[in-house]
C-alpha positions in Angstrom: 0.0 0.0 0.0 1.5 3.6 -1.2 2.0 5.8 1.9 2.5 10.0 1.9 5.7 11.0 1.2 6.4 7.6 -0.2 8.8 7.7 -3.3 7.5 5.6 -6.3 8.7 4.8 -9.3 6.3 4.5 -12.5 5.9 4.9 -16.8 3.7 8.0 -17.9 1.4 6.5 -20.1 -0.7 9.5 -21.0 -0.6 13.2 -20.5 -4.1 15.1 -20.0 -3.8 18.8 -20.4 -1.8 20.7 -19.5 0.5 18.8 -18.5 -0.6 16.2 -16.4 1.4 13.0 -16.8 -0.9 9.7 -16.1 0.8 6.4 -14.5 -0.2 3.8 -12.6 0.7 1.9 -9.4 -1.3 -0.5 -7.7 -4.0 -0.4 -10.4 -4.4 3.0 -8.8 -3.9 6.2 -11.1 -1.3 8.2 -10.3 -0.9 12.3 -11.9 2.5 13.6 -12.2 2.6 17.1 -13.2 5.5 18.2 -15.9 6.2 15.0 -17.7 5.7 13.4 -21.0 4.4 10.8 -22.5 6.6 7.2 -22.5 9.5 8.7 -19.7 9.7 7.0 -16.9 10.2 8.7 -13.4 10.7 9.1 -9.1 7.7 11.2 -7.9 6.9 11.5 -4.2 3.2 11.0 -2.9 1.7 14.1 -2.4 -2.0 13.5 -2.1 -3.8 9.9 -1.8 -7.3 9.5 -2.6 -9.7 6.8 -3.4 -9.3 6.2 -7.5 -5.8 8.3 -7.4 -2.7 9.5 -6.4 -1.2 13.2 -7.1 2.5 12.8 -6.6 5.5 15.5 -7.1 7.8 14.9 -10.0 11.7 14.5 -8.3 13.7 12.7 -11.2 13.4 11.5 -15.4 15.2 8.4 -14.7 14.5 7.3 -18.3 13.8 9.8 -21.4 10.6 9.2 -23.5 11.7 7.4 -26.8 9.7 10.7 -28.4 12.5 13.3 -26.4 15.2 15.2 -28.0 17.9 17.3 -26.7 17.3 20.8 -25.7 18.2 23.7 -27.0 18.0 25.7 -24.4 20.8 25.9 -21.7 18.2 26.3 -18.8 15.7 23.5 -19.7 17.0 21.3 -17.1 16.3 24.1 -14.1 14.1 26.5 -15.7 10.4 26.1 -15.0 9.7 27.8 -18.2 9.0 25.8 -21.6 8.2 21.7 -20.5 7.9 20.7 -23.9 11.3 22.0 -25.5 12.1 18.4 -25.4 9.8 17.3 -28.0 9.9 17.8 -31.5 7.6 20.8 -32.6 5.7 18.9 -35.0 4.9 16.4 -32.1 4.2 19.1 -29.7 1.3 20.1 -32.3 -0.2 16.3 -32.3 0.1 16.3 -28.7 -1.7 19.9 -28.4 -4.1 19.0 -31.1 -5.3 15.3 -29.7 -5.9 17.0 -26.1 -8.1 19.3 -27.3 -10.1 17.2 -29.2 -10.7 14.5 -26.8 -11.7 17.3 -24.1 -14.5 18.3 -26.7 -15.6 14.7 -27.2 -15.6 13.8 -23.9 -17.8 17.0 -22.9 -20.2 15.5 -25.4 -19.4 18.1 -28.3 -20.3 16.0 -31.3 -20.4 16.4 -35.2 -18.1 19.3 -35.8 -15.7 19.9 -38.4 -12.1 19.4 -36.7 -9.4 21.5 -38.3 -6.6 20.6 -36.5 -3.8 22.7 -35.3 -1.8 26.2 -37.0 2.0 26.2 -36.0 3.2 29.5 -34.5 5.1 31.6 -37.4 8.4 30.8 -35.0 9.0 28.2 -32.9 11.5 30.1 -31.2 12.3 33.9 -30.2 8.3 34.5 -30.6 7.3 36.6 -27.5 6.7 40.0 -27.3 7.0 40.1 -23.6 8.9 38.7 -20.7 8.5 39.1 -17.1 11.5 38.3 -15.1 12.0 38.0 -11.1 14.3 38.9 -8.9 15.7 36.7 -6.5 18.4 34.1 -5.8 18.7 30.6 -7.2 20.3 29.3 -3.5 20.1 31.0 -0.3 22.8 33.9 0.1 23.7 33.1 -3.6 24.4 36.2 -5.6 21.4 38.5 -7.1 19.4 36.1 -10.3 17.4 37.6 -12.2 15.0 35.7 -14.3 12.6 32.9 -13.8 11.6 30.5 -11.5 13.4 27.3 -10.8 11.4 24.5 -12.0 8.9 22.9 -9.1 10.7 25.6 -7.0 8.6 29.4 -5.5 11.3 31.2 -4.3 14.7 30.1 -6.6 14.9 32.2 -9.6 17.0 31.0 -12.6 19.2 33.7 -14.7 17.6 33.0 -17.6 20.5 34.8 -20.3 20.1 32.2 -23.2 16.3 32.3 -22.9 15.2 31.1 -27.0 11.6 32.2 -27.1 12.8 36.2 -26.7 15.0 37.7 -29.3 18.8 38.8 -28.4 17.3 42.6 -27.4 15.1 40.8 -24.1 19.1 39.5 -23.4 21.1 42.6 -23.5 18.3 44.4 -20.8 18.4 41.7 -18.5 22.3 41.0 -18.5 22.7 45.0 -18.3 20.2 45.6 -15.5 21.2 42.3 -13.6 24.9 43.8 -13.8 24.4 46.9 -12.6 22.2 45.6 -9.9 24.9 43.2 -8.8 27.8 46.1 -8.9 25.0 48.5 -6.4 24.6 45.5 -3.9 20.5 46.6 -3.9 19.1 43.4 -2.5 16.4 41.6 -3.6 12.6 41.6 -2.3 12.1 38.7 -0.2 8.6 37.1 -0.8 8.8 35.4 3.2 9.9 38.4 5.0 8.6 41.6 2.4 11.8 42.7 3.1 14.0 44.1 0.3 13.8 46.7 -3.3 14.2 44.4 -6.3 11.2 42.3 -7.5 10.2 42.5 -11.4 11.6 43.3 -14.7 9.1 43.4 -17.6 10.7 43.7 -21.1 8.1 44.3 -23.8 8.9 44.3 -27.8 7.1 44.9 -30.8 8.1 42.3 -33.4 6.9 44.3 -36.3 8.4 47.9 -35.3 11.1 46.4 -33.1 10.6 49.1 -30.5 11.5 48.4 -26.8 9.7 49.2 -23.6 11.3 48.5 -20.0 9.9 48.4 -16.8 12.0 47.6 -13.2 9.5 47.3 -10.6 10.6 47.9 -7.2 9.4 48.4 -3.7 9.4 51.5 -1.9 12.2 50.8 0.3 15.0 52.5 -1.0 15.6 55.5 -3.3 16.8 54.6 -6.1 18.6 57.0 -8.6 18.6 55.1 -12.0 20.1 57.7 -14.2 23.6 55.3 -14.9 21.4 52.6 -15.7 19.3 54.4 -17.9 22.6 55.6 -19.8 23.9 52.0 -20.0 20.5 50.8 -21.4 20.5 53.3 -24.0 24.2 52.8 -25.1 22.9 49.4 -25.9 23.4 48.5 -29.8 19.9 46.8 -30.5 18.3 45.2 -33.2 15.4 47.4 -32.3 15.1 50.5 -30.5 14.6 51.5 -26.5 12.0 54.3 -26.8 11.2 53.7 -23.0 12.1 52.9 -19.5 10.1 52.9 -16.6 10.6 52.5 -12.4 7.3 51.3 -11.5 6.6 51.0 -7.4 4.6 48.1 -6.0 4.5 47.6 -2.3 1.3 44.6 -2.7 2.6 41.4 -1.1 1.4 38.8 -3.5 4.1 38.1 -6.1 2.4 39.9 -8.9 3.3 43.2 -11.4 1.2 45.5 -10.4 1.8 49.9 -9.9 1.2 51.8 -6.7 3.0 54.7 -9.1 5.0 54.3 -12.1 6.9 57.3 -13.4 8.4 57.9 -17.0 12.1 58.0 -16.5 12.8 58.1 -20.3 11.7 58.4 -23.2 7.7 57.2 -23.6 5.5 54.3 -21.9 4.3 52.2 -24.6 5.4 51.0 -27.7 3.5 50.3 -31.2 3.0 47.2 -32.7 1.4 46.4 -36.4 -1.4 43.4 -36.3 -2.7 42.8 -39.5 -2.2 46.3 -41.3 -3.7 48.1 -37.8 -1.6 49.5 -35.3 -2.0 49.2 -31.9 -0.3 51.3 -29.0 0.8 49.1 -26.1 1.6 50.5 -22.8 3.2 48.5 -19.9 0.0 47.1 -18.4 -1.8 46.5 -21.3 -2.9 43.3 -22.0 -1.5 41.6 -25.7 -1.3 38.6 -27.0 2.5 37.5 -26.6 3.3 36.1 -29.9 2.4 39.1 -32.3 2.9 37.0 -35.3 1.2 34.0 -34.1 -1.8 36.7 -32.8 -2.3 37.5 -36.7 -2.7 34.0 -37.7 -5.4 33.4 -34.6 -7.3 36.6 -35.6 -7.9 35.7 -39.3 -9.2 32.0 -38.0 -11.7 34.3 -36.1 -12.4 36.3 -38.9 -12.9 33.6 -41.3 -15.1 31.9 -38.7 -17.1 34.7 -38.5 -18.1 34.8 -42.7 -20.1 37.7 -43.8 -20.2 40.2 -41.8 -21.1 43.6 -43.7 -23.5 45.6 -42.4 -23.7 43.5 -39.4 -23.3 44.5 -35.4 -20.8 42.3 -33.6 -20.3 42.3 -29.9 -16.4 41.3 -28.5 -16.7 40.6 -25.2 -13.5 40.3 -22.9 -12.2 42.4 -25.5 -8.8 43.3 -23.6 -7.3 46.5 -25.8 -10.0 45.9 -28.3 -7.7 44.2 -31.1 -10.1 41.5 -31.9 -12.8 44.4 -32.3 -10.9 46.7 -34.6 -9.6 44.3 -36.6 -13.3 43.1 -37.4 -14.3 47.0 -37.5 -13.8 47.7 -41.2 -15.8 44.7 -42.3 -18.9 45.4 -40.0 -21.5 47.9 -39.2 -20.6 48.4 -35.7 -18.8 46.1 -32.9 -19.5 46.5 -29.0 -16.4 45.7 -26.7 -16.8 45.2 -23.0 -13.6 44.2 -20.7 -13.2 44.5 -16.8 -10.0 46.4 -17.3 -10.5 50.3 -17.5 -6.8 50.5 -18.3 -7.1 48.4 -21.4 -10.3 49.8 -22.5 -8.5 53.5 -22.8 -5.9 51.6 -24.8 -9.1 50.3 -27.0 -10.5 53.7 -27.5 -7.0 55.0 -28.1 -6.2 52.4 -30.9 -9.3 53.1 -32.6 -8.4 56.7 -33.3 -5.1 55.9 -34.1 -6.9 53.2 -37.2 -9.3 55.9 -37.8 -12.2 53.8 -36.6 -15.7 55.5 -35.8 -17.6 52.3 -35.6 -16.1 50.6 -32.4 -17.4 50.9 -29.1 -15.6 50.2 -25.8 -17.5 49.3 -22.4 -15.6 49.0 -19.2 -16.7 47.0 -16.9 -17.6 43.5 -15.7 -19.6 41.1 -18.6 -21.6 40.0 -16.4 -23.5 43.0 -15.3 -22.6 45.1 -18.5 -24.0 43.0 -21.0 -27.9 43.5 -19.6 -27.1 47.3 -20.3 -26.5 47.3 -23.9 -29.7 48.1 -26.0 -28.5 46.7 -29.4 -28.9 43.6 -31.1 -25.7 41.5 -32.0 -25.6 39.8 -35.4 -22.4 38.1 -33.9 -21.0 37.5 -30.5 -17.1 36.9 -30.3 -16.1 35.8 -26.3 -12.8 35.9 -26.0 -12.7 34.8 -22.0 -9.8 34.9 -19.5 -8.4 31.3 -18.7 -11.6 30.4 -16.4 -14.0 30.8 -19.0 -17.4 32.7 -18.8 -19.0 33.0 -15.6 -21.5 30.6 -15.1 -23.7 33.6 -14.1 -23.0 35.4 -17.4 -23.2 33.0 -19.6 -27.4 32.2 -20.2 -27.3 36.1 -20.1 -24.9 36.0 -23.2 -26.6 33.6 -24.8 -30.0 35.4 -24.1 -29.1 37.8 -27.1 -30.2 35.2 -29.4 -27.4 36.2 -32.3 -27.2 33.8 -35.1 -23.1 33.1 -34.7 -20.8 33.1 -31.9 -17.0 32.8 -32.3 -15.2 31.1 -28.7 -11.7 32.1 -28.8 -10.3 29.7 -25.8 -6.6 30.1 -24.1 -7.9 26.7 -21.6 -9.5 24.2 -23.4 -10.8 22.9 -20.5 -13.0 25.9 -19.7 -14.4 25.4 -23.1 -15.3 22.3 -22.8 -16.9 22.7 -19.8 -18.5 26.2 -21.4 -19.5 24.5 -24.9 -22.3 22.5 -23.6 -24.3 25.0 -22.1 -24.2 26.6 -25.3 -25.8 23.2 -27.1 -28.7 22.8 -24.4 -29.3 26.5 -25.7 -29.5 25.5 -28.9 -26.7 25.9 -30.6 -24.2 23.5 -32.3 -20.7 23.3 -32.6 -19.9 24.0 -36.2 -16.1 24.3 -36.6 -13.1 24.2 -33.9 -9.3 25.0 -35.1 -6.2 25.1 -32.7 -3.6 28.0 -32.6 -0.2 27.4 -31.5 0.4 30.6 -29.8 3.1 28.8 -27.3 5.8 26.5 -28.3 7.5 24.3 -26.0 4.7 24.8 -23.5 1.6 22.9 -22.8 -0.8 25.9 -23.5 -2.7 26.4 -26.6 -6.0 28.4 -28.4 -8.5 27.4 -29.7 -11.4 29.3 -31.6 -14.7 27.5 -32.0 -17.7 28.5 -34.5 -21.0 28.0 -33.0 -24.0 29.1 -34.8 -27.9 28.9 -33.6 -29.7 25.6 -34.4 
């Protein structure tokens, strides 16, 4: 009988998303986050229940026959990209398969399945990293970078990261440097002592421009001046049109202002999506791979057919790209999102495309959408990873339009969300994947659902 704490040995025989790794022991199943398919492993009991065990992963003492090497020099102690492993065509049948077994087994039937689009790159694709402060052993000198794999409070320097570009590299190495000359310490997530906790590096891919952000705690003037100077002496690819010393004193482990001041140059930086441009300041919510964002918009714009003359609502509609990018082909689109911030960046961004025929709500879905007095021809959701609220989702569905388009980023929520829809009386009409993020288990999906 397996015990707590007891260290087993088993085979992954499956992976459920996103990354659960299924084994058995016993005849009892056993989930083992972070592993693939065929490897075997040491995982230490975590949880027991009736049917199953949850155990923690502690060693690959045998590769899957699937594996490769990695490329990156931090796979093995980064927590970042589980699947770098695996080749990236496999990575796309493993992606693809999940999803479409989660829709089948929420009872999704008769739909035209069109598989999965690769991301444009399979490497140096994001537009935006946020790196921590910290140390990756006690007393250790000053890391900068991500978390250690399985690990809260070891961060890994993460200087040969390949999803970011060589311009992410040169900001962290340069700040980390200077950092480690000034002996500013760290923030300490146990004791909320310390100054140093984030550094978010934003880039357009189309423009190139740069955007930097050091968030600190209040704890210590700082006078950044040198480091500005050593950032801007920098020989890019791009450009650095802005730096910026944001203050957060919150405890959870989280970006977030209290104040953030302009120390050079401006706060955002433009990026081009499909022939529109789109201002994006350092909170804004984007999509991090800009080029794979144009493939995933025109699979929502091709699901979404005719649409001149029509009125289309875009709900969780984040800095409104979805919505302006379906603007010139419609008579008018609706956008609600929670986030004030990002809907001034939507009514920004519309001025800047010269569009009169977009509409931007803030507020929460759930209450906004019983306010709105016209009638959608087509509904685009475009939820955050939970899915709709239960609460909100009858009262979406309640307007009756002919189409909806689901753009998922957790294809579990959808599967749990796409049934409600059917009882409603709809049907499921078309469902293609987006690989938005290679070498991780995360992927989009947009769905086509149009009234019965």
């Amino acid at each position: 009988m397996v015990k707590k704490n007891e260290v087993i040995e088993i085979e992954i025989e499956d992976v459920l998303f996103p990354n659960k790794g299924i084994g058995y022991i016993d005849d009892r199943k056993v989930i083992v986050k972070n592993t693939i398919k065929g490897q075997k492993v040491k995982a230490r009991v975590k949880k027991k229940r009736k049917n199953k065990i949850q155990a923690n992963l502690l060693e690959v003492t045998a590769k899957s026959p699937i594996e490769k090497e990695a490329v990156c020099e931090h796979f093995d102690t980064c927590g970042g990209c589980s699947y770098q492993t695996i080749p990236y065509e496999e990575q796309l049948n493993i992606k693809s398969n999940q999803v479409n077994k989660l829709l089948n087994e929420a009872g999704i039937e008769d739909y035209e399945y069109l598989g999965i689009e690769s991301s444009p790159n399979e490497y140096q694709y994001r537009n935006k990293m946020e790196f921590s402060f910290g140390d990756i052993e006690k007393g250790g000198p000053l890391s900068l970078g991500m978390h250690q794999r399985g690990k809260f409070y070891e961060i890994v320097t993460v200087d040969g990261c390949q999803i970011v570009d060589e311009d992410f590299t040169k900001v962290l190495s340069t700040v980390l440097e200077y950092f480690r000359e000034k002996e500013t310490p760290f923030y300490h997530k146990k004791t909320h002592k310390g100054v140093l906790r984030h550094l978010v590096v934003r880039k357009a891919i189309k423009t190139g421009e740069l955007l930097a952000n050091l968030v600190t705690s209040s704890q210590e003037e700082l006078d950044l001046t040198e480091l500005i100077n050593r950032l801007k002496a920098i020989e890019y690819d791009g450009e650095l049109k802005g730096f910026l010393h944001t203050i957060n004193d919150g405890l959870a482990d989280v970006v977030k202002s209290d104040e953030t001041k302009v120390l050079y140059g401006q706060d955002y930086i433009t990026e081009e999506i499909l022939g529109l441009k789109f201002n994006i300041s350092a909170f804004s919510f984007f999509q991090t791979n800009s080029l794979g964002a144009e493939k995933l918009y025109s699979i929502v714009r091709d699901f979404a057919g005719d649409t001149d003359n029509k009125t289309i609502f875009d709900l969780y509609c984040g800095t409104g790209t979805i919505a302006q990018i379906m603007a010139p082909v419609a008579k008018k689109v609706i956008g609600i999102e929670i986030v004030e911030e990002a809907v001034k960046s939507a009514k920004d961004n519309a001025k800047l495309n010269d569009l009169d025929n977009c509409h931007f709500i803030a507020g929460d879905v759930m209450e906004k959408v019983s306010e709105i007095d016209d009638t959608p021809d087509l509904i685009i959701l475009d939820p955050p990873r939970d899915g709709i609220h239960p609460k909100a989702i009858n009262k979406i569905i309640d307007f009756n339009p002919e189409v909806f388009v689901y753009v998922s980023c957790k294809p579990t929520s959808l599967a749990r969300d796409l049934p409600v829809f059917v009882e409603r009386g709809y049907e499921v009409k078309k469902v293609k994947c987006m690989d938005m993020f290679p070498h991780t288990p995360h992927v989009e999906t947009v769905c086509l659902i149009e009234r019965v």
